[in-house]
BAMIRO-87117 format. One record per residue: x, y, z of N, C-alpha, C, O in turn. Coordinates in steps of 0.2 Angstrom, whole numbers, padded with zeros to 4 digits, always signed. Atoms other than C-alpha are relative to their C-alpha. Layout:
residues N
XYZXYZXYZXYZ;...
This chain:
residues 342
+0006+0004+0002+0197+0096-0052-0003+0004-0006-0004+0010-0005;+0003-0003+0007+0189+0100-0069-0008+0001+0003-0010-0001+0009;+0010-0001+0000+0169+0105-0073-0001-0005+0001-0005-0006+0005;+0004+0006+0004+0167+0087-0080+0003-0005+0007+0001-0011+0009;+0000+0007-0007+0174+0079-0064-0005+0003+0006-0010-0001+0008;+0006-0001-0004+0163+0091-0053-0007-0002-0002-0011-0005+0002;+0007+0004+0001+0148+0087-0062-0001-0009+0001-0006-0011+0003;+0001+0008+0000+0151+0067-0061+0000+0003+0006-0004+0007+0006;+0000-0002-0006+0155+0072-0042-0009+0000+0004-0012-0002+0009;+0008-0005-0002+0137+0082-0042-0005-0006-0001-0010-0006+0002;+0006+0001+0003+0127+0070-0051-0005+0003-0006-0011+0003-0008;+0003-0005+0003+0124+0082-0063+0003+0001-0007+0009-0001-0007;-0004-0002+0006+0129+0087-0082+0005+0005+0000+0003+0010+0005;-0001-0002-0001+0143+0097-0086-0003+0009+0000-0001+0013+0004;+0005-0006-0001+0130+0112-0092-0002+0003+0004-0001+0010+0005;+0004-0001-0007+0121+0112-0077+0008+0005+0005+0008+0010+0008;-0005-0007-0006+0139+0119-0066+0000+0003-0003-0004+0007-0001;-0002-0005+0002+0144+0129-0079-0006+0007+0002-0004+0012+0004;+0004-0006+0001+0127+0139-0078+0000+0001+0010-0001+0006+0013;-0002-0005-0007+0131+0140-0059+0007+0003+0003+0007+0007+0007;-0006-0005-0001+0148+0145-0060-0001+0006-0003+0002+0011+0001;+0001-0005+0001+0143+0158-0072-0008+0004+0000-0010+0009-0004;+0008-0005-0002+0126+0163-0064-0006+0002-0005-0011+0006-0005;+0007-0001+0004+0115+0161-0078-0005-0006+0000-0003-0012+0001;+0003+0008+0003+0101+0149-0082-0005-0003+0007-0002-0002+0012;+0002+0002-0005+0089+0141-0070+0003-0007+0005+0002-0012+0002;-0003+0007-0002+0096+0127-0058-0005+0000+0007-0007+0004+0010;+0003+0002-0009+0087+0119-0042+0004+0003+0004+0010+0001+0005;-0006+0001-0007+0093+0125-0026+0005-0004+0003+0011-0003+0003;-0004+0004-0003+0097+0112-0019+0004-0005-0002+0008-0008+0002;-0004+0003+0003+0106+0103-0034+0006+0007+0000+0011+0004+0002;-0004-0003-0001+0116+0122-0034+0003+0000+0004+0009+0002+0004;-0005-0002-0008+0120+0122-0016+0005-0008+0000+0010-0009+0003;-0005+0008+0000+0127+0103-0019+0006+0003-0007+0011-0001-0007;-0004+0000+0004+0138+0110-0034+0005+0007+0004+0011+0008+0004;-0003-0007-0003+0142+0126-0026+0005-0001+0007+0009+0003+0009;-0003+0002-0005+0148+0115-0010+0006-0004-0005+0012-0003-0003;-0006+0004+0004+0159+0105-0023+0004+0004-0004+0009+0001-0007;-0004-0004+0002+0165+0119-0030+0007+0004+0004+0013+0005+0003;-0006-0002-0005+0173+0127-0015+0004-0005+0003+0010-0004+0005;-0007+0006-0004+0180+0110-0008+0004-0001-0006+0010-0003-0004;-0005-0001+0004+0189+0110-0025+0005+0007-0001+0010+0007-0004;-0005-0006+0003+0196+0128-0024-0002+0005-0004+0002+0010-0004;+0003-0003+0003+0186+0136-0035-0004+0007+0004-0007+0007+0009;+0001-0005-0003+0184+0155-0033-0006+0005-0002-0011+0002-0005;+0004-0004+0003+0173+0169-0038+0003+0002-0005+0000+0003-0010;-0002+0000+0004+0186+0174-0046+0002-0004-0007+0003-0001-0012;+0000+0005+0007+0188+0160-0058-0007+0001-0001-0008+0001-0007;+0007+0000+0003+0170+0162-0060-0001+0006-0005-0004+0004-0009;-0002-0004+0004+0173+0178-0068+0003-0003-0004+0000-0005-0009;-0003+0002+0005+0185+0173-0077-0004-0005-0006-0004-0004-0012;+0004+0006+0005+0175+0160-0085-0005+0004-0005-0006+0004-0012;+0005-0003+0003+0163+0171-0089-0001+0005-0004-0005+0005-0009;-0002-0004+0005+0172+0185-0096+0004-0003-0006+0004+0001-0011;-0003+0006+0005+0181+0170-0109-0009-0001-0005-0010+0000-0011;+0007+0000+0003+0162+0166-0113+0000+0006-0005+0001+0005-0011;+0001-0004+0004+0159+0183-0118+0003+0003-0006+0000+0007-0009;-0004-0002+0005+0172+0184-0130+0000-0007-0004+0005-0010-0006;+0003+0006+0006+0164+0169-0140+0009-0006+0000+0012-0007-0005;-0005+0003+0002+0180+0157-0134+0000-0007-0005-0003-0012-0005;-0002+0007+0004+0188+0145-0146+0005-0005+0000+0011-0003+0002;-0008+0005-0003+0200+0128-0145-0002+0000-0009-0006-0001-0013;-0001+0003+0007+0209+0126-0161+0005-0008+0003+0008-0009+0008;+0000+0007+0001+0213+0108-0166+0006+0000-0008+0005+0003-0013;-0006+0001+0007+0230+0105-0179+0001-0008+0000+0005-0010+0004;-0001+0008+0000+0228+0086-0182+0003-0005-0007-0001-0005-0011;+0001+0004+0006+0236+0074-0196-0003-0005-0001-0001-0010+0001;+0005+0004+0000+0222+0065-0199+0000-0001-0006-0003-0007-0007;+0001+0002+0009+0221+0065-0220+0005-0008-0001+0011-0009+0000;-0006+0006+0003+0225+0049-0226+0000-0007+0004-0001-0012+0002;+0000+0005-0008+0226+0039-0208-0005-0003+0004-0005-0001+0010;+0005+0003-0002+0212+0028-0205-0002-0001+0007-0008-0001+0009;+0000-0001-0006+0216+0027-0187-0005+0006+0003-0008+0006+0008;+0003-0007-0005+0209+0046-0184-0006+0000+0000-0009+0004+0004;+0009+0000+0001+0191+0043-0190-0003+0000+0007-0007+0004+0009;+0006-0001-0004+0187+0038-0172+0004+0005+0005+0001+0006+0011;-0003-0005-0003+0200+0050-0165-0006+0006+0000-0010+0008+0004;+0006-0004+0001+0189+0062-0174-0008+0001+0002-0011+0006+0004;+0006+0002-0002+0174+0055-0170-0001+0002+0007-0007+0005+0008;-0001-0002-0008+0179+0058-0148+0000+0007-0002-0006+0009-0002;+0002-0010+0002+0180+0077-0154-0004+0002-0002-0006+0008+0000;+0007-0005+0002+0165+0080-0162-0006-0002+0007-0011+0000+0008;+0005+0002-0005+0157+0072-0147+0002+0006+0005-0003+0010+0007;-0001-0003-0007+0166+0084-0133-0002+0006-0006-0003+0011-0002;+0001-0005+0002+0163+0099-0148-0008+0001+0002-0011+0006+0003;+0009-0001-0002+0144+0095-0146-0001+0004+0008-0006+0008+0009;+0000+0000-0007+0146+0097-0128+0003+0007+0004+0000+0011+0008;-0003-0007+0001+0157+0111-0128-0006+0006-0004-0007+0012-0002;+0006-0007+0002+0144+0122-0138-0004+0003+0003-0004+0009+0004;+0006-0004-0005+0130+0123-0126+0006+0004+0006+0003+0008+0010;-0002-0004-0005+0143+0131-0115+0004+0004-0003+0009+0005+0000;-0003-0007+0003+0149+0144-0129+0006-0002-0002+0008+0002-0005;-0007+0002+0001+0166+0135-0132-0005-0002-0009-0010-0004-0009;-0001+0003+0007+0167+0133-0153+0008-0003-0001+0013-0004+0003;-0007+0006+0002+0180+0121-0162+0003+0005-0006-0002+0009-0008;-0003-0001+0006+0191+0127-0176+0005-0005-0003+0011-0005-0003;-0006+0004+0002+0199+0113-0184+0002+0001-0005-0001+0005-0009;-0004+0001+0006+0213+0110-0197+0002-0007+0000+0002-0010+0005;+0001+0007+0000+0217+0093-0204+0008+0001-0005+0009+0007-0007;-0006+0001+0004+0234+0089-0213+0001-0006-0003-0001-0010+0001;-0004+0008+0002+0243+0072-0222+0007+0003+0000+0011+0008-0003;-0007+0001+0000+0259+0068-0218+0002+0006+0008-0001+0010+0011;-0003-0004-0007+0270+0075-0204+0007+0005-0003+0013+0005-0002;-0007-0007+0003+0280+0092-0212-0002+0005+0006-0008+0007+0006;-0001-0004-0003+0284+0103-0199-0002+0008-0003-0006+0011+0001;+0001-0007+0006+0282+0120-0210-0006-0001-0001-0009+0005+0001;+0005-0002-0001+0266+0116-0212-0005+0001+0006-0009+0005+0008;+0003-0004-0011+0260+0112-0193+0002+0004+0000+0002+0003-0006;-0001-0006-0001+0266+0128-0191-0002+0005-0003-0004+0011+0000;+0007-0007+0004+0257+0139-0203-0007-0003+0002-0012+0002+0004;+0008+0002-0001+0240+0129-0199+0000+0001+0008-0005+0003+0010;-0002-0004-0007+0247+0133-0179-0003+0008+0000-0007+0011+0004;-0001-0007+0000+0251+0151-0185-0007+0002-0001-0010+0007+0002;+0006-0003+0003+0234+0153-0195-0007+0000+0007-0012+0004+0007;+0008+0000-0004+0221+0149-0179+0003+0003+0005-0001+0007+0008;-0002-0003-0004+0232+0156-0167-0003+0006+0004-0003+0007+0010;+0002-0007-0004+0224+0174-0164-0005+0000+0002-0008+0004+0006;+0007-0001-0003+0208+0169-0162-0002-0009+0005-0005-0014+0004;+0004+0007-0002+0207+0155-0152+0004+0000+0010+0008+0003+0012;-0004-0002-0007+0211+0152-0132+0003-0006+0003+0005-0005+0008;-0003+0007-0002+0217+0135-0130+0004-0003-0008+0004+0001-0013;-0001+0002+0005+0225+0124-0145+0001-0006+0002+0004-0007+0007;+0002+0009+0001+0223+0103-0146+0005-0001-0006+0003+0001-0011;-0005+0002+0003+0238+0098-0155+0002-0010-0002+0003-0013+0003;-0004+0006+0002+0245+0080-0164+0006+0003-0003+0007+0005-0009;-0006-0004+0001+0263+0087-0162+0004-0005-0005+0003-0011-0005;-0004+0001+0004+0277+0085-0175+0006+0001+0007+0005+0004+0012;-0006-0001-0005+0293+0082-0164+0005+0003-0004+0008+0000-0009;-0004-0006+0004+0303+0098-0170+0001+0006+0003-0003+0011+0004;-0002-0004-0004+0313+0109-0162-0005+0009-0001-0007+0013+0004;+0005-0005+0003+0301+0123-0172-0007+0000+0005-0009+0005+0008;+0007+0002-0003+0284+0116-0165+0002+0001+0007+0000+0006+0010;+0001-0001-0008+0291+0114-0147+0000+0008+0001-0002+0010+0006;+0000-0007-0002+0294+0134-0148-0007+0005-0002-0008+0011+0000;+0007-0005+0004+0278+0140-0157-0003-0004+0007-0007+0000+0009;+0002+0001-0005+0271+0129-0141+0001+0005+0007-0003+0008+0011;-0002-0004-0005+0280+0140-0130-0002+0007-0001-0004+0011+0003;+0005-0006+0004+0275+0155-0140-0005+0002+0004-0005+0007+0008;+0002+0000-0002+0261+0150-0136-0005+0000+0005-0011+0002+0005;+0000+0002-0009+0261+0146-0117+0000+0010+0000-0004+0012+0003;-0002-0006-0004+0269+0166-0116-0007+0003-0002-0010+0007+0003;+0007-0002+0003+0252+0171-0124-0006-0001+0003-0012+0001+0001;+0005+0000-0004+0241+0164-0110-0004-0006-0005-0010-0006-0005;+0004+0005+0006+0236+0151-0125+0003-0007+0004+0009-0007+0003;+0000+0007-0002+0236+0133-0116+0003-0006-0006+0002-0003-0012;-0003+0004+0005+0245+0117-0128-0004-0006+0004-0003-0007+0010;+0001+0009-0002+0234+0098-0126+0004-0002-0005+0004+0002-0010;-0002+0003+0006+0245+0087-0135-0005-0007+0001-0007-0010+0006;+0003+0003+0000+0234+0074-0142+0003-0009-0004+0003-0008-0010;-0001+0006+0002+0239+0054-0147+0007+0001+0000+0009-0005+0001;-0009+0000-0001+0259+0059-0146+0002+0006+0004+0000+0011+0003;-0001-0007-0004+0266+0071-0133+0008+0001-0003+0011-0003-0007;-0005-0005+0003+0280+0083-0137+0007+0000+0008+0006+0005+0012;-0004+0000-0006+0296+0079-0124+0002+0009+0001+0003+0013-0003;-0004-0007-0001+0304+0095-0115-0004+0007-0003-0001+0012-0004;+0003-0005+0002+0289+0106-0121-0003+0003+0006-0003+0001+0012;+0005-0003-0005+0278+0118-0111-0007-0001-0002-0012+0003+0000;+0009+0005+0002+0262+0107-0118-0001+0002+0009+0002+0002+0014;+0002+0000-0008+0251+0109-0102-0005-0008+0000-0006-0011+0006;+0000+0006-0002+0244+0092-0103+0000-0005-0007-0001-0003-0013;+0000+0005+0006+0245+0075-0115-0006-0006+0002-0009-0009+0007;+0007+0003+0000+0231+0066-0119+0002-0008-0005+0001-0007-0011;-0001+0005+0006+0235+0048-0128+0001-0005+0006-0002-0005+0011;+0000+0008-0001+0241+0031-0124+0009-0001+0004+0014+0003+0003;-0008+0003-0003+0259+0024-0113+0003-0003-0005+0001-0009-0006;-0001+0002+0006+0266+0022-0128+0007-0009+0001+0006-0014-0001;-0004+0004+0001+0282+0011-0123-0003-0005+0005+0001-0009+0007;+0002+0005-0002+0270+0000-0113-0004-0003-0005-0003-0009-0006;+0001+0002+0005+0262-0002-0128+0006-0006-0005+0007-0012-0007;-0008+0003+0006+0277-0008-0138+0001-0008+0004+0002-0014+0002;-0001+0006-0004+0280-0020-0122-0005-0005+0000-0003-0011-0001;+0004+0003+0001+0264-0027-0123-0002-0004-0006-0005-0010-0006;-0004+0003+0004+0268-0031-0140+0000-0005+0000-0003-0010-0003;-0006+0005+0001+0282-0041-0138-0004-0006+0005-0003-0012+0003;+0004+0006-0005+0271-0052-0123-0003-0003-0005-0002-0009-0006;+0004+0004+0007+0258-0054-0137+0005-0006-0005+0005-0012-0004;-0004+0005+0004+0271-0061-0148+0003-0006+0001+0003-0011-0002;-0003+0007-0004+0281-0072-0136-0005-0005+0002-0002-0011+0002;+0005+0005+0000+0264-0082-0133-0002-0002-0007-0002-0008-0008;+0000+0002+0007+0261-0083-0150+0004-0005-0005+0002-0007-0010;-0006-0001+0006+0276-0087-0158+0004-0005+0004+0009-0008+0001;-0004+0005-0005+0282-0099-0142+0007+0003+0000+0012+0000+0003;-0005+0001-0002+0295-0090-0142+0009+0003-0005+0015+0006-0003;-0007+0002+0003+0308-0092-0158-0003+0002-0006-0007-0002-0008;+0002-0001+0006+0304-0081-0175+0005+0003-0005+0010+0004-0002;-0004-0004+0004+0313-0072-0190-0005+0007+0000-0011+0007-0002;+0004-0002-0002+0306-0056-0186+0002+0008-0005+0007+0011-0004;-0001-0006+0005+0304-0041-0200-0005+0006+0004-0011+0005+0005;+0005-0006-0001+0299-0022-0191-0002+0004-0005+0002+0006-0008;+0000-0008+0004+0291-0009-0201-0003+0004+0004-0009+0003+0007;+0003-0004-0003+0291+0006-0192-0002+0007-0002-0001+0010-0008;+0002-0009+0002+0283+0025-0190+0004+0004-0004+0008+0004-0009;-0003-0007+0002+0288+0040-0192+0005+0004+0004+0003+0008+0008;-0004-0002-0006+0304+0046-0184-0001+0007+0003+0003+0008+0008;+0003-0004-0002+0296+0062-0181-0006+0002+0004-0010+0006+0004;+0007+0003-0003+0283+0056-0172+0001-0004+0007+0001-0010+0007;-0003+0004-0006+0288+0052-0152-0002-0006+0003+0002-0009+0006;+0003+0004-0003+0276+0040-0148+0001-0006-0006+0001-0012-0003;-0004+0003+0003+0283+0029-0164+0007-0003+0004+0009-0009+0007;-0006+0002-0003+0299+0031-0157+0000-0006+0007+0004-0011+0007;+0000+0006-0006+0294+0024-0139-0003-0007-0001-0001-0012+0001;+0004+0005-0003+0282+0012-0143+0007-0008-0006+0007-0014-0005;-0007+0004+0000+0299+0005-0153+0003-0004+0005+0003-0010+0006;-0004+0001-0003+0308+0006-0142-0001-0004+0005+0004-0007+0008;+0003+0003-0006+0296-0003-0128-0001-0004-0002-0001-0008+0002;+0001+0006+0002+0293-0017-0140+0007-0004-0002+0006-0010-0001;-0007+0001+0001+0313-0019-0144+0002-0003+0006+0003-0009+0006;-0004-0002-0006+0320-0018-0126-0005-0006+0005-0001-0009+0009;+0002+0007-0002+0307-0031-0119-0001-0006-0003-0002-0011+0000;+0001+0006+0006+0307-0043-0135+0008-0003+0003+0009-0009+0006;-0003+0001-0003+0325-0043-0130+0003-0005+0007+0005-0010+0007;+0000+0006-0007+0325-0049-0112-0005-0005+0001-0003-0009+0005;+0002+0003-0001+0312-0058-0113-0001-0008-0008-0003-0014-0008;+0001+0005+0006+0312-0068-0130+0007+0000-0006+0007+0002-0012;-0005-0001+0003+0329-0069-0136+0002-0004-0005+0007-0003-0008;+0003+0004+0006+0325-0083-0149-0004+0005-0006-0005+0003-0012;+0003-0005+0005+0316-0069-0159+0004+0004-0004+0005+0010-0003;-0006-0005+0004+0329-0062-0172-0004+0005-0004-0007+0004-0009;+0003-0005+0006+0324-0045-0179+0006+0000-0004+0012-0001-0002;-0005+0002+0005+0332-0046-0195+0001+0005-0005+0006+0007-0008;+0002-0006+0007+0325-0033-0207-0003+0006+0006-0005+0005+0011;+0005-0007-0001+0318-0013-0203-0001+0002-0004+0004+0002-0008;+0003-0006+0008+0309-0002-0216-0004+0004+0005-0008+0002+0010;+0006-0005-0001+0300+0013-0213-0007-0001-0005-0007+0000-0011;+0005-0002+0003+0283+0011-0216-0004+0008-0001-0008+0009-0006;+0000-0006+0000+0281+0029-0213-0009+0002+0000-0011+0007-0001;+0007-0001-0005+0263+0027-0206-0004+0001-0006-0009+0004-0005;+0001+0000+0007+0258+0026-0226-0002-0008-0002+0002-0012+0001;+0002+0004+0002+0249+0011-0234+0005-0002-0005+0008-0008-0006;-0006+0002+0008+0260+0014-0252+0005-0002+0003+0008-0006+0000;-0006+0001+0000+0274+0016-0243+0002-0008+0005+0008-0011+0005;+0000+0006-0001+0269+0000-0233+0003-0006-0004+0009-0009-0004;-0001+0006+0006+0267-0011-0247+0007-0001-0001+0011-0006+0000;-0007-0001+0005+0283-0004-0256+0006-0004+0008+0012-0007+0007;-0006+0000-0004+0294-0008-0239-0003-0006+0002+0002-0010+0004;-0001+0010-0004+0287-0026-0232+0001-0002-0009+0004-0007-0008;-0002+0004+0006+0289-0032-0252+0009+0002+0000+0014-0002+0001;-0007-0001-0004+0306-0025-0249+0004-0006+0004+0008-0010+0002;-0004+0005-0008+0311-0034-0232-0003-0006-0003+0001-0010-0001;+0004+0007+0003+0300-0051-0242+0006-0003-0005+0008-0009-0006;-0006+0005+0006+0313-0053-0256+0005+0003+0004+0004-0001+0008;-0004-0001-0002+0327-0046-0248+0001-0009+0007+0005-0013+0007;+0001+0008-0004+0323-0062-0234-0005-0004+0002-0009-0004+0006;+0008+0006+0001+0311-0075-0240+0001-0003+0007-0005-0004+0008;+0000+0003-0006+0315-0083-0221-0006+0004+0005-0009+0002+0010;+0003-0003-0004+0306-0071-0214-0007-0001+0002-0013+0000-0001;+0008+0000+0000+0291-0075-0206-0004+0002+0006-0008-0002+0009;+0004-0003-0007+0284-0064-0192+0000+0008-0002+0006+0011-0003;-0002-0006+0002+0280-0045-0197-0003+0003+0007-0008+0000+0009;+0002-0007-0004+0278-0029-0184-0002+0005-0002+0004+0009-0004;+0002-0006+0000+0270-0015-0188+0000+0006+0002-0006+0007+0003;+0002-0007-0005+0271+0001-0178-0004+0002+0000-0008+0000+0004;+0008-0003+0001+0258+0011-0184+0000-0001-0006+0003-0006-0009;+0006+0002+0005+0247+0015-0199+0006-0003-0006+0012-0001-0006;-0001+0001+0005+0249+0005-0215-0001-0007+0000+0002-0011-0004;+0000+0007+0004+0241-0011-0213-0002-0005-0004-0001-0011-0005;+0003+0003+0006+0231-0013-0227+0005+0001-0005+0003-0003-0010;-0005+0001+0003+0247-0010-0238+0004-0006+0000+0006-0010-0005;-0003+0004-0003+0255-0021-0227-0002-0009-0002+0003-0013-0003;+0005+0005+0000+0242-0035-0230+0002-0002-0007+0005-0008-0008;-0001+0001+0009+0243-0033-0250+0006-0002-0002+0006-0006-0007;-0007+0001+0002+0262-0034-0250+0002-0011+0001+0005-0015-0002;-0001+0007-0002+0260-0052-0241-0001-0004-0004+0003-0007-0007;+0004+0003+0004+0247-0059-0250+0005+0000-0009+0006-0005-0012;-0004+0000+0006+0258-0053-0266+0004-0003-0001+0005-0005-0007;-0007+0005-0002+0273-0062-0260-0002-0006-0001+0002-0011-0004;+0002+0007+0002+0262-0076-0260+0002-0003+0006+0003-0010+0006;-0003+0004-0009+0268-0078-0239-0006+0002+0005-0005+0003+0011;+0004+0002-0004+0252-0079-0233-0003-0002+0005-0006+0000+0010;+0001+0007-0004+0250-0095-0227+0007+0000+0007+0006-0002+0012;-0004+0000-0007+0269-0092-0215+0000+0006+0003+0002+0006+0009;-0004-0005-0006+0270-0076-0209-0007+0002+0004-0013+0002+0002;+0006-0002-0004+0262-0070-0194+0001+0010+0002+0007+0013+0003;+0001-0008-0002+0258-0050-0190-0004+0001+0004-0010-0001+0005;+0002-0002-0008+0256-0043-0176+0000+0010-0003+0003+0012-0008;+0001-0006+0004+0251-0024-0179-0003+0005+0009-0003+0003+0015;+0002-0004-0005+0244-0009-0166-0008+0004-0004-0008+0006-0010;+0003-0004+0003+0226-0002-0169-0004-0004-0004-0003-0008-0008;+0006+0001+0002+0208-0005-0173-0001+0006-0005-0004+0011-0003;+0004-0001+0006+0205-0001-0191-0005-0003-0006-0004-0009-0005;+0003+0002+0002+0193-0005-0204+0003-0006-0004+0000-0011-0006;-0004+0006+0004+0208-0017-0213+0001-0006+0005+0004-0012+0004;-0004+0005-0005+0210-0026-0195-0003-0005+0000+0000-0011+0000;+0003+0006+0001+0194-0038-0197+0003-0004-0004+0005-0009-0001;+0000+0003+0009+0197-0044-0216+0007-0001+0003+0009-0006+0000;-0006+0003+0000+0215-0047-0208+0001-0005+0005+0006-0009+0004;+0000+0004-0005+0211-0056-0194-0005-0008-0002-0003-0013+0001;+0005+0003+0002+0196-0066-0202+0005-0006-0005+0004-0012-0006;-0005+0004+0006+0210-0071-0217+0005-0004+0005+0008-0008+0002;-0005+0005-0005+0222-0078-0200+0007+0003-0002+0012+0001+0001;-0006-0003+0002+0235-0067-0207+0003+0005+0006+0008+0003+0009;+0001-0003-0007+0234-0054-0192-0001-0003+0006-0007-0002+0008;+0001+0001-0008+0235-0061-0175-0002+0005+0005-0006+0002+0007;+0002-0001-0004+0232-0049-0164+0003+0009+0001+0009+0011+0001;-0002-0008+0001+0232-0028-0163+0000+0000+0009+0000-0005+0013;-0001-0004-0005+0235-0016-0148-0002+0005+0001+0001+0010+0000;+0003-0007+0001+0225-0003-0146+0000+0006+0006+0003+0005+0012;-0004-0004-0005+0226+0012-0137-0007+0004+0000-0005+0010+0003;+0006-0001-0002+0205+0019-0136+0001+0005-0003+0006+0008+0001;-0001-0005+0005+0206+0033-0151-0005+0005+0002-0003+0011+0003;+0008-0002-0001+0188+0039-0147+0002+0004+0007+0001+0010+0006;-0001+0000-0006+0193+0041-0129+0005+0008-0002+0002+0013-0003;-0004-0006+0000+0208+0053-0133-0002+0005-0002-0001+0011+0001;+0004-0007+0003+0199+0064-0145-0005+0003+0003-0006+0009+0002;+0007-0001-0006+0184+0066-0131+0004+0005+0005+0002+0010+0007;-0001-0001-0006+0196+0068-0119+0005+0006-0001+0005+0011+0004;-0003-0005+0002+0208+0080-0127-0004+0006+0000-0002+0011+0004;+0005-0005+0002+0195+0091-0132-0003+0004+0007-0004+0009+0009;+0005-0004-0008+0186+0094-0115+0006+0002+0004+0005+0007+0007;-0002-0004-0003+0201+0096-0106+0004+0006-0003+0006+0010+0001;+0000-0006+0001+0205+0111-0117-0006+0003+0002-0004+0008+0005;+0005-0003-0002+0188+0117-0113-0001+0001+0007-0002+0007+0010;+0001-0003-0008+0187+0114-0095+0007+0004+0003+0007+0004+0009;-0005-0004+0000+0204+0124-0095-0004+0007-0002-0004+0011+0003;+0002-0004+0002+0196+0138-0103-0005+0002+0003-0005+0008+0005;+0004-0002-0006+0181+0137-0093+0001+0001+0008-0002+0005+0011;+0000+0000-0005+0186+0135-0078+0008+0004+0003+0008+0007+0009;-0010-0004-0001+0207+0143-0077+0001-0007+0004+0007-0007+0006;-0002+0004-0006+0209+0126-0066+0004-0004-0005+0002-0006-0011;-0007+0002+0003+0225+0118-0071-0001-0007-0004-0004-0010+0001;+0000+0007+0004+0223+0100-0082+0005-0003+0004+0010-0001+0006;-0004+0003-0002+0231+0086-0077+0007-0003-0006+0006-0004-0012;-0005-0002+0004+0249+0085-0083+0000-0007-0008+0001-0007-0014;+0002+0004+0006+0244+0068-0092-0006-0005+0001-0007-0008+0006;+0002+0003-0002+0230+0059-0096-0001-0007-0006-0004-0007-0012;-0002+0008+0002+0233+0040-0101-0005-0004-0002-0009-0007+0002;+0004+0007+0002+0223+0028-0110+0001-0007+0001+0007-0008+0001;-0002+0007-0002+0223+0009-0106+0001-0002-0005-0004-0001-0009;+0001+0005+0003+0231-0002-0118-0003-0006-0001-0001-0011+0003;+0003+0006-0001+0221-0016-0123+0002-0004-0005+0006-0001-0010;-0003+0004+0005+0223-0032-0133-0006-0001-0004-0011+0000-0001;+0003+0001+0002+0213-0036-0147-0001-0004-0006+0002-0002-0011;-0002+0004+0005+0210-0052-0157-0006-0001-0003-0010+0003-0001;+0006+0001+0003+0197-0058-0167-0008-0001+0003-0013+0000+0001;+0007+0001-0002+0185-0065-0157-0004+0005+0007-0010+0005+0008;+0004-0005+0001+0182-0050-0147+0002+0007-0002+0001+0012+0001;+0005-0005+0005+0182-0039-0159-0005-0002-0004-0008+0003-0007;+0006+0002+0001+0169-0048-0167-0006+0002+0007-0011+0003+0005;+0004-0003-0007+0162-0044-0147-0002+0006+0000-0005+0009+0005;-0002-0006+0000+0165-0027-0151-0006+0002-0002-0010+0006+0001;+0006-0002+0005+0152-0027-0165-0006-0002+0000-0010+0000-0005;+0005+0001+0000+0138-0035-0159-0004+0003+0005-0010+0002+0006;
């Protein structure tokens, strides 16, 4: 059990335990003896109290390697970060972030290497790369914790993953589509990033369901969008003259305001329908033009929040994280996300 599940527990903020785990700070009695009782039916020792305390004193830090430049998607990922970083501070934890575009290996790993000595936890959006998973490992032998955040890293020594059931997503999808679509389409994907696992799954969960369940749906074309707007554009005008019949697009992840331009460009507007994953700034303007049917979202805000605190209540507290912790996918079409915004 984390600080922040004991404090909901208590009725109390997560501040309030930390100052009775680590004996500072005035608390009421009787809210103390109510946290102090929930602390021991969790397992919680004097020794982890200590330990807590001696971490404080050496000003700890979670470092943050995220590709977020460029990725419209991460604003509100971002966003859940700076909320649990606010929250993190009154109890002495600092952030160190690093920001990157695109997904090169060699770089997560200098921007890894570079926060590395000074930091006691690390928040990661991993590259799937025999390299990364070892500098994770590295880093595991160094007593340094790994959250993976929005994509997890298979076969790693990640101590916990923070994001979305990716191949339920993809599944969810394909259900989307089959009520939409009755059923019978010409069907062009553009997907992620093949270094990128949660791409891969959520592939693969939209493929492998679309299959048994709507076998009138012929995928006909793939391009790599490569999670890129330009390179959007450039690969659905691609898959558009390559087979004007086309008239149903998927998107994996980022690139659908690319995606959008390229249609309109074509001048297939009016037939094709797309289906896409993710609440971004391009998703209204595409829903409102009837072009976009319907995203998937996966609570961006949520993960960056949730990432972030469980590096810290790891740090505060030594108490183990859970190995994954799952966002709901939800569905989302115009009318409420129009609900969304009032």
């Amino acid at each position: 059990m984390t600080i922040r599940e004991i404090a909901m527990e208590c009725g109390v903020s997560p501040a309030t335990v930390d100052r009775v785990v680590n004996g500072r700070g005035k608390v009421r009695p009787d809210t103390a003896e109510r946290i102090l009782a929930a602390l021991g039916k969790a397992g919680y020792t004097k020794n982890i109290a200590a330990r807590a305390l001696a971490i404080r004193k050496g000003s700890p830090a979670i470092g943050l390697v995220i590709s977020s430049e460029g990725n419209p998607f991460f604003v509100e990922v971002l966003a859940g970060i700076r909320k649990a970083e606010a929250e993190l501070m009154d109890m002495g934890v600092s952030l160190a972030m690093r920001t990157m575009r695109g997904y090169q290996p060699g770089e997560q790993l200098a921007l890894i290497e570079e926060l590395a000595r000074d930091i006691s936890a690390l928040v990661l959006h991993p590259i799937d790369d025999p390299r990364v998973t070892g500098k994770i490992a590295e880093l595991a032998e160094k007593g340094i914790p790994t959250i993976t955040v929005n994509s997890d890293l298979e076969h790693s020594q990640r101590r916990c993953y923070v994001g979305s059931d990716y191949e339920q997503g993809g599944r969810t999808a394909a259900g989307l589509m089959r009520l939409a679509t009755r059923g019978k389409r010409r069907l062009g994907i553009l997907t992620g990033v093949e270094t990128i696992l949660g791409h891969r799954q959520r592939l693969r969960g939209f493929e492998s369901h679309l299959q048994t369940t709507c076998p009138r749906i012929h995928i006909v074309a793939r391009r790599s969008a490569e999670d890129d707007d330009a390179r959007a554009y450039e690969a659905t005008c691609d898959m558009l003259r390559a087979d004007p019949m086309i008239d149903t697009l998927l998107l994996i992840a980022a690139g659908l305001q690319g995606v959008c331009e390229a249609v309109r460009g074509m001048e297939s507007e009016g037939r094709i329908r797309l289906f896409a994953f993710d609440h971004i700034p391009a998703t209204e303007e595409a829903m409102k033009n009837g072009l976009l049917k319907a995203v998937v979202c996966q609570q961006p805000f949520q993960q960056g929040y949730q990432a972030l605190r469980a590096a810290g209540d790891m740090i505060l507290s030594g108490a183990p994280a859970r190995e994954r912790i799952i966002m709901e996918n939800q569905i989302c079409i115009l009318e409420n996300l129009l609900l969304r915004q009032e």
